[in-house]
N, C-alpha and C positions, 0 to 999 in steps of 0.2 A: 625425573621421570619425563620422558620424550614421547609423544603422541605422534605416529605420523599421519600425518592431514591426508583424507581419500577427497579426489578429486571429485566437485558436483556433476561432471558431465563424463565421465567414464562410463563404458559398456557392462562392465561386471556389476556384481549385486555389490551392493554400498554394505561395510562394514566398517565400526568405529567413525569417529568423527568427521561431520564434511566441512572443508573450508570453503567460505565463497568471500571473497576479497567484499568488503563492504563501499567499494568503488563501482566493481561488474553489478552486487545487488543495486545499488543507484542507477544507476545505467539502464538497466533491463525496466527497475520498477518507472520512472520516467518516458522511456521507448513505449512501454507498453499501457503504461496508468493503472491506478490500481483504484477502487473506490474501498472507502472505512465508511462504517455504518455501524450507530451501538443508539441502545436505550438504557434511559435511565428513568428510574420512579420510587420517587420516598412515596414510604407507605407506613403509617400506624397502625397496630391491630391490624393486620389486612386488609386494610382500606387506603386505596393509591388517595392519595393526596395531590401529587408532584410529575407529572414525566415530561422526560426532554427526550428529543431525537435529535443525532447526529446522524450528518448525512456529509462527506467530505469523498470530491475528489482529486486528486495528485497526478498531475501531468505535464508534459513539457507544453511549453511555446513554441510555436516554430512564426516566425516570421513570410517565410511562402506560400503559408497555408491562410485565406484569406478568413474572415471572422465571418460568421454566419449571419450576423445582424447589419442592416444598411448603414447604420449610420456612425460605423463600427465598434457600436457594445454599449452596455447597458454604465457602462463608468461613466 
């Protein structure tokens, strides 16, 4: 059985499966950044015991973009 792959950036309405080469996804998510953000909480009976937050963001470096901090960063 042979799927043909609909292109993510065509004009027509999308039908069946889209392929997006998981190189262009890297690419784009990098160029642009993406922030992940989730909670978690153990809870017995309904009573939170536990929560964690995640808070993470994904982006490139660029080198000619100068660091916001004088003394160049908190490392």
């Amino acid at each position: 059985m042979t799927r043909d792959v609909v292109p993510w950036d065509g004009s027509g309405p999308l039908s069946g499966p889209i392929g997006v080469p998981l190189v262009d996804l890297l690419d784009r998510v990098l160029a642009t950044g993406v922030v992940i953000s989730g909670d978690l909480v153990i809870a017995i009976a309904d009573v939170p015991l536990v929560r964690l937050s995640l808070h993470a963001l994904l982006s490139s470096v660029n080198e000619r973009v100068p660091a916001p901090w004088a003394d160049g960063g908190p490392l």
